[in-house]
N, C-alpha and C positions, 0 to 999 in steps of 0.2 A: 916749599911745603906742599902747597896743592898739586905740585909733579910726583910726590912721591907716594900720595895718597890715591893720584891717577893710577900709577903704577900697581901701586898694592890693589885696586881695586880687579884691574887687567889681570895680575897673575892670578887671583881669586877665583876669577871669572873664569879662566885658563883650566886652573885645576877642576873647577867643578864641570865643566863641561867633559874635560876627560876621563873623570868619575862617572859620567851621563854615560859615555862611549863607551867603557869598559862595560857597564852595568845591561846597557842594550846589549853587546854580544854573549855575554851571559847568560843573559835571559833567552833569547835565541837560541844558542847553545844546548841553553837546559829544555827548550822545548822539545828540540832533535832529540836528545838522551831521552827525554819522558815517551816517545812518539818509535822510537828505536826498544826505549824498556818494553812498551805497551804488545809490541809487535812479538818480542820474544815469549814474555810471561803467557801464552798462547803454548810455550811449548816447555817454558818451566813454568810448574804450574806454583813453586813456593815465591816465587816472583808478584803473581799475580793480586794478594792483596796488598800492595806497594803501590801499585796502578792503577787503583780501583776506585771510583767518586771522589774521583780528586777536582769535582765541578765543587767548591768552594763557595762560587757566585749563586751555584742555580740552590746551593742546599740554605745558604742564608736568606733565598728569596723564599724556599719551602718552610723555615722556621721563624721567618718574620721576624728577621732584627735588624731593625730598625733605628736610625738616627734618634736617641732622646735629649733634650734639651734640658728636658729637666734633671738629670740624671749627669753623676761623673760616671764614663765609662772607664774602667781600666779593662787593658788586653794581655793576658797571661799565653806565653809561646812557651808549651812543656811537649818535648820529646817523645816521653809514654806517660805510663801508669807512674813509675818512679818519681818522674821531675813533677806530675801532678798531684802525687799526696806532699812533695815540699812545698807547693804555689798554697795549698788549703789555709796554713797559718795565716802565711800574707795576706790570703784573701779574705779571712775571717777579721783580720785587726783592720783591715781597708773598710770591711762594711760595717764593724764596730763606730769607726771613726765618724762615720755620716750616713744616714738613713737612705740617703739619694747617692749611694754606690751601686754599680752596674760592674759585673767581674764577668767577661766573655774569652773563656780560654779553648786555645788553637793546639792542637795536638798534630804531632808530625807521623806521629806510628799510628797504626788502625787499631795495635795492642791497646794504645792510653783510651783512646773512645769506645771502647768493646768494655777496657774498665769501670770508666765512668759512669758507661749505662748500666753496667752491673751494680754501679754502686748508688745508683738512683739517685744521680746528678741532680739539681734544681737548677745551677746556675747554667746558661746557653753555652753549649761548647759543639766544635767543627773539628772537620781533620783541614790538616793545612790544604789548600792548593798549590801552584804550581808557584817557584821562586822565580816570576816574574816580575816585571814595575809595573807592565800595564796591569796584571791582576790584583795584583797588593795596595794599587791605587785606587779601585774601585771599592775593594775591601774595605779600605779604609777612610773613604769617603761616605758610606753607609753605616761604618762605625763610630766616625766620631772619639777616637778613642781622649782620654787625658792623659795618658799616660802605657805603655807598653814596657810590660817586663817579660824577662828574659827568664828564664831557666836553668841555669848550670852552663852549657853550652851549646844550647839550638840557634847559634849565629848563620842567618843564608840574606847573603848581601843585598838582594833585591827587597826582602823583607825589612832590614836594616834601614838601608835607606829612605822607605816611606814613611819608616815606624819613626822616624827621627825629624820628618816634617810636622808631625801631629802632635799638639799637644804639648807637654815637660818633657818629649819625647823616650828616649830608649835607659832601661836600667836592667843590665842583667845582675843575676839573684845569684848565691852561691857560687861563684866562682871560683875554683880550682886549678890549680895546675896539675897535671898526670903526670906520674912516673915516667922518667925517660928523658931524655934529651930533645929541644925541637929544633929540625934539620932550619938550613936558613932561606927555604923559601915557604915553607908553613907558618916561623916568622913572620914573614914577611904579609903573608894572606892573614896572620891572626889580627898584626898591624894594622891593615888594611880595615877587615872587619870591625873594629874595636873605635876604630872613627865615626861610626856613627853612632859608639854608645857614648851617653850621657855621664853616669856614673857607674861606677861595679865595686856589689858587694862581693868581699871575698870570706873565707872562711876562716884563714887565719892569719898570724902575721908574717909568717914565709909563704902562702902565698902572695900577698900584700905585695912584699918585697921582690916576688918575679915576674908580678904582675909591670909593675913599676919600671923594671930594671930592662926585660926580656921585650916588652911592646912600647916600652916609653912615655908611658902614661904617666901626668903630674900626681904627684901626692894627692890632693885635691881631690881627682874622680876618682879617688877609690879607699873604700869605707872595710875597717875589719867589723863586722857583723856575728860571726859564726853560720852555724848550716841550720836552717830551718826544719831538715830532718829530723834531726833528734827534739822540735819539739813536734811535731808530727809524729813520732812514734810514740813518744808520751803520752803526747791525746787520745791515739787510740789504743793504750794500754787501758787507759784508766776507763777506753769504752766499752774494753773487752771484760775487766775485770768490775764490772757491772753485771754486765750480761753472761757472762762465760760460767755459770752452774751448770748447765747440760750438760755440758763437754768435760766439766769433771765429775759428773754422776755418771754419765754416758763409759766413763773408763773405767770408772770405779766398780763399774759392773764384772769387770775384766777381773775383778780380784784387789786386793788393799797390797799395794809395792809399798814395801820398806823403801828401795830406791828407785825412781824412775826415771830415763833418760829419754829425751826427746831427741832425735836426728833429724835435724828441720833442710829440707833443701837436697835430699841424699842423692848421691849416684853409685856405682854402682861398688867405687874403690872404698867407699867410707862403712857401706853394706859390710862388705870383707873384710872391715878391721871390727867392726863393733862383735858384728856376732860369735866369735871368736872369744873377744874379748868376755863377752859374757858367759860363755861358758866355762870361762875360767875364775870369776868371778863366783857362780852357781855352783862348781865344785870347793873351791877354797872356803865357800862361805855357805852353807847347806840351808843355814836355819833363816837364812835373809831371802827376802821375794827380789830378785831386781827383776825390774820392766822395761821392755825397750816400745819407745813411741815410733815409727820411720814414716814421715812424711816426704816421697820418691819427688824429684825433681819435675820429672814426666811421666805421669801418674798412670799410662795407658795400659791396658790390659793384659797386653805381652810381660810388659815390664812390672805388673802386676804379680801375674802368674810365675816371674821367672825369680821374684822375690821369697813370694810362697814357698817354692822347692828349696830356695837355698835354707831355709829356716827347719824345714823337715830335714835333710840333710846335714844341720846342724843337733836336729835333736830338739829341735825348738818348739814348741806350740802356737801357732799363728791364730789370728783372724781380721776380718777386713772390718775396721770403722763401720763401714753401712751397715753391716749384719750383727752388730754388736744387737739389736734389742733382740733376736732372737736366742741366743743364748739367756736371757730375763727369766725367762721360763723353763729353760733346762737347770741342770746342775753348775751351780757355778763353780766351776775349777778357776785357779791361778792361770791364766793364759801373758807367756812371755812376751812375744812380742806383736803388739796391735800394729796394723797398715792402714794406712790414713790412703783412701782410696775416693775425697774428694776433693775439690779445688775450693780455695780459700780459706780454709781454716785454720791454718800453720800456726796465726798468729795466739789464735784461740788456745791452737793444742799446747804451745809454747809454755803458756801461767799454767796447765796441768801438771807439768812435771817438775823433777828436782834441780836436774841441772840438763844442758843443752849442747849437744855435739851438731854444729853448722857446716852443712855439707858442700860440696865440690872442691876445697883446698888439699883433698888427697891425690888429685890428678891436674886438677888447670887453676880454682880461681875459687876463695870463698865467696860464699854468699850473705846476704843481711845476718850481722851478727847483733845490733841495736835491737832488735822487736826481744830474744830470750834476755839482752843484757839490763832492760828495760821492766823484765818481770822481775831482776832480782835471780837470776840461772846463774849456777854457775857453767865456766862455757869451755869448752874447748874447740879447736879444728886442726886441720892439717897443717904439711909447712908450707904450701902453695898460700900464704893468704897477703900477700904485699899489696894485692892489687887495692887493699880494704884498707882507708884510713883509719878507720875504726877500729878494725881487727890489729892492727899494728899499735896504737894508743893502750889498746888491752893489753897485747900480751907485754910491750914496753916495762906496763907498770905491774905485770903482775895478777892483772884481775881475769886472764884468761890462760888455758893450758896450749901449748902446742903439743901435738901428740903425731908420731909418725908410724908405730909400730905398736902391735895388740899388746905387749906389753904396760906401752905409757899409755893408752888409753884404761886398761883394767887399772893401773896403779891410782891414776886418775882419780875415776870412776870411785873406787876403795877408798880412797882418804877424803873425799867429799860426803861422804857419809858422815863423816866427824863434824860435827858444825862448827867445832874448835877451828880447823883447816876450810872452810865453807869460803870461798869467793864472792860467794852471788851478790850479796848484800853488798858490798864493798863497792862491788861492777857498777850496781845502778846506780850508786850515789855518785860514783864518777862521773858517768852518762848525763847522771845530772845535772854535773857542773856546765855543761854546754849547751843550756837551757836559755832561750830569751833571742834568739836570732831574729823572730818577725818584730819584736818588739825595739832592737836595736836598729834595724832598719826604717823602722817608724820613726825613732827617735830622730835619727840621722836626716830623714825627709823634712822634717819639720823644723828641726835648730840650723840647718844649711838653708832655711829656706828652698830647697828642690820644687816641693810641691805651694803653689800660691795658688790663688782664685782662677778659676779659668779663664782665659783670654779671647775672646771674639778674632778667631783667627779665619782668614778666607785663602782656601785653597781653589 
């Protein structure tokens, strides 16, 4: 018996060391690549904020965070802006939970911290550093974390590994599998990665099932939860739908629409079916206002401008958002279609109108269709939209249109006017049903026992 316990402890010891070796060439590896990127971004200049204050150590010593004792720390690892508005629930039910919560989240893109300060963050948040051991070990010797979650899928091994020393260690959130086949040495690297995670939430029960199946993971670590998104978009519905009167007084200036559709996300293929579509709408139907809302993907000046003419060209009456209060004081005409020509307010403009065409699915990929499905919109998009679990759950059951051609968008368009045929309402209570993800989560940490008292651990 004590031979074979010898044994087991030797190959233990074997494997982890070769984990150790693998993990230092990596790290090496990734410093050459960081060190090789930094050199180029000098002459691609869209490279260059990729490479940019990625001193990690020196920005945690400028914003003073510090080890607290008295405090559970948790560490949130969100990729951008996206996996950061899912971590907010968790984080919110984490500081609900105990007064002496600490949420210090690690963003990988410069996009997600550029957000945050826009959105006047309180809680301490960093761009990641480098996926090394020696910097993730310092990191995390200053952090003290309790606990480290994950994001959807910001897995980088070096990070893994430390984050799985510390504390109840690693749990990634929302986990997904993506469309597509995975060849078998990504396999093999998700395998790899997924070793230092503790437990993973997934979103539903086929992923569950290829989670399990595809990396080998026990029943055990892994919880169906749902996606935290969709209560993250609900919260800020109901923050917008508080505050959001300006932005329908601000339209309303534009003239009273019988129907008004918002194109949230547009480019430039969805531009070419709507306005089209509305002018055939405006002839068929003389005595009705419809309004079109077009909030552009890439709102820039060129592409501003190059909106503009298409809608003269159409015959259409334009004006740009920003300059709405000067028309207050002129004559108010019916003005067709408004251009939303500032950042951030999609979501806002969204509860202004009747129903919602979500742009990019006429050329590559939709975009967020939860924020209009969420007001109550009815919705439609292109036939590119597979990429969107959500967009697919819609049109499945019916509570969204697919529209390919100015046709089925005007027909659309037309019979949504009947509230008899009206989706919207139907949509959100759907939406709704996938409500409670941080709370499921919570539950699961607590009847599993995951999370217990913290432990006096010496690294």
């Amino acid at each position: 018996m004590s031979f074979m316990i010898k044994r087991f402890r030797k190959e233990n010891l074997l494997i982890t060391l070769q984990i150790f070796l693998l993990l230092c060439i990596w790290s090496i590896l990734f410093r050459i690549f960081f060190f090789l990127g930094s050199l180029f971004s000098f002459f691609v200049r869209s490279w260059k904020k990729y490479f940019e204050n990625r001193n990690i150590l020196g920005e945690m010593h400028r914003k003073k965070i510090l080890p607290n004792v008295s405090q559970d720390t948790f560490l949130f690892f969100c990729s951008s802006a996206g996996e950061y508005e899912q971590a907010i629930p968790l984080m919110e039910s984490l500081e609900k939970s105990s007064k002496n919560v600490d949420n210090i989240i690690i963003f990988f893109s410069p996009s997600g911290l550029k957000f945050a300060q826009a959105r006047n963050e309180t809680r301490k948040y960093l761009l990641s550093g480098l996926d090394c051991l020696w910097t993730w070990r310092q990191v995390f010797k200053k952090i003290r974390p309790k606990a480290c979650f994950v994001v959807r899928h910001e897995l980088w091994p070096a990070f893994l590994c430390e984050a799985n020393r510390w504390g109840q260690g690693v749990f990634l959130v929302n986990a997904s599998h993506n469309v597509g086949r995975l060849n078998y040495f990504s396999k093999i690297w998700k395998r790899f990665l997924l070793f230092f995670v503790k437990h993973v939430f997934v979103v539903s029960k086929e992923d569950k099932d290829f989670f399990c199946q595809e990396f080998s993971l026990d029943d055990s670590r892994v919880s169906i939860s749902g996606d935290t998104k969709f209560d993250r978009v609900f919260q800020r519905a109901q923050e917008k739908v508080l505050n959001g009167h300006k932005f329908q007084e601000k339209l309303n200036a534009c003239g009273e629409a019988d129907s008004r559709v918002v194109l949230g996300s547009a480019w430039a293929q969805d531009v070419d079916l709507l306005l089209p579509a509305m002018n055939f709408l405006k002839e068929k139907n003389q005595t009705l206002n419809f309004q079109a809302v077009i909030a552009l993907h890439e709102p820039h000046d060129s592409a501003l401008n190059h909106l503009e003419e298409k809608c003269r060209k159409a015959k259409l009456s334009s004006i740009r958002y920003s300059t709405i209060k000067n028309i207050l004081k002129e004559d108010k005409k019916f003005i067709d279609v408004v251009i939303i020509d500032s950042l951030g307010i999609l979501s806002d403009i969204y509860r202004c109108g009747n129903l919602a065409m979500v742009g990019g699915a006429m050329h590559y990929q939709v975009h967020n269709v939860l924020e209009p499905a969420c007001y109550g919109l009815s919705i439609s998009f292109g036939p590119l939209y597979k990429n969107s679990k959500e967009a697919i759950l819609l049109a499945d059951n019916g509570y969204a249109q697919v529209v390919k051609q100015v046709y089925d968008l005007a027909n659309w368009w037309e019979t949504q006017i009947d509230s008899k045929y009206c989706t919207g309402s139907s949509a959100k209570q759907y939406v709704k049903s996938f409500l409670g993800a941080s709370d499921n989560i919570m539950t699961v940490l607590q009847t599993k026992q995951i999370f217990y008292a913290r432990e006096a651990i010496n690294h």
